[in-house]
N, C-alpha and C positions, 0 to 999 in steps of 0.2 A: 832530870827528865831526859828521855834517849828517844830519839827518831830513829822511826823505824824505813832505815837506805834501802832494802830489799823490794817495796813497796815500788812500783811504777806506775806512772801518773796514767790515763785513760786514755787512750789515742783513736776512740771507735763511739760513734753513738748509734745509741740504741733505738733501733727503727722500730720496732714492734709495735710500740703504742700509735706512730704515725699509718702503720699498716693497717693497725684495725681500723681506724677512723676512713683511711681511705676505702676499707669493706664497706665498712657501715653508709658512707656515702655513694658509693654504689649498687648497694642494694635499696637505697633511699630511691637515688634516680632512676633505677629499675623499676619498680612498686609505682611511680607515682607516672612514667612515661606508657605503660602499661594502663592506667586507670585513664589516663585523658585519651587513647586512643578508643573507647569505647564510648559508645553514647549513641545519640540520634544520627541516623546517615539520611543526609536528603539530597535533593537533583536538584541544584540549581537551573533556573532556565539558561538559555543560552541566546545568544541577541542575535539575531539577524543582520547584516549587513545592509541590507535592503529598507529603505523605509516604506513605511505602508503606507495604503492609501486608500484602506479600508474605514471607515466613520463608523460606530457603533453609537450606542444610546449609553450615557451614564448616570445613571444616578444616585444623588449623593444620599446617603442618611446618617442627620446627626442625633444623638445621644446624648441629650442636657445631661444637668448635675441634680433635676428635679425626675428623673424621670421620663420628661417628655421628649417626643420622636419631632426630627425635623429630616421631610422629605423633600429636598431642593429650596431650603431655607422654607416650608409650608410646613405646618406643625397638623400632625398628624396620629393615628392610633394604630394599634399594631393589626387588628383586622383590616383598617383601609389600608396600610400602608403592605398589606399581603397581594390584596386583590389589588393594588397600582402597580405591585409589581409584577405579578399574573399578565397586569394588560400591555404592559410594558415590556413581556418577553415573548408574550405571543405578539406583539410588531417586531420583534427585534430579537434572535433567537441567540445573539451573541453580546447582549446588552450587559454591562458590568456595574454591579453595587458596591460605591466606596463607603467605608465604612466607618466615619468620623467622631470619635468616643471623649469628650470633652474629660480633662484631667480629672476633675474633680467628682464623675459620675459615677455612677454604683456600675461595678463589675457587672454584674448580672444582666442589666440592660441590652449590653454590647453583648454579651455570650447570647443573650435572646434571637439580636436581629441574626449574628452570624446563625442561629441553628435554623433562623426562617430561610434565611439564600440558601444552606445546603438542602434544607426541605426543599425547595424550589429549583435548586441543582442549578443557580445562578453564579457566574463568576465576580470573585469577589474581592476587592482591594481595601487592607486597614492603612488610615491615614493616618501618618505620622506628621511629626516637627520637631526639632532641632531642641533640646534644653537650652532654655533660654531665649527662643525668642517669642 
């Protein structure tokens, strides 16, 4: 058996494959920095430094899990609960409807009251809470 002396051992690695991978992973982070810049653009408000010391009217309304309307813990229907709020923006032209949707309640319910305040063209706050408490 004879070895072959002429042969020299390799003193260089081959980057090629390393190069593609680094294409490929910038063309990844390209494509995907590209896609999360697009979407909904909205205006956060902006907080005043000032506190107010304006009082408006709020009223709450909750959204069981059956169904039924609760207007300031007062269990109510969605005709009365139009005209309370009618009467309750003609005293009060800056009055605001919180919008309280019990976990367990049919979606629809809550998309109901929100499309009565925008009929109504009343300001409108959804009440959240914390997972878990």
């Amino acid at each position: 058996m004879q070895l072959n002396t002429d042969a020299k051992p390799y003193d260089t690695i081959n980057v090629t494959p390393m190069l593609d991978l680094a294409y490929v992973l910038l063309v990844v982070f390209i494509l995907m920095t590209t896609a999360s810049v697009q979407g909904l653009s909205i205006t956060l408000p902006k907080p005043s430094n000032k506190p107010s010391t304006e009082h408006h009217e709020l009223k709450i309304v909750q959204v069981m899990p059956d169904g039924a309307l609760l207007l300031n813990g007062v269990a109510t229907s969605m005709a009365e609960l139009e005209s309370q709020l009618q009467a309750a923006r003609a005293r009060d032209d800056k009055m605001t409807v919180a919008i309280k949707g019990n976990a367990k309640a049919r979606y629809d319910g809550v998309v109901a009251v929100v499309d009565l305040c925008n009929r109504l063209q009343l300001n409108m706050a959804l009440v959240t809470s914390r997972i878990g408490t």
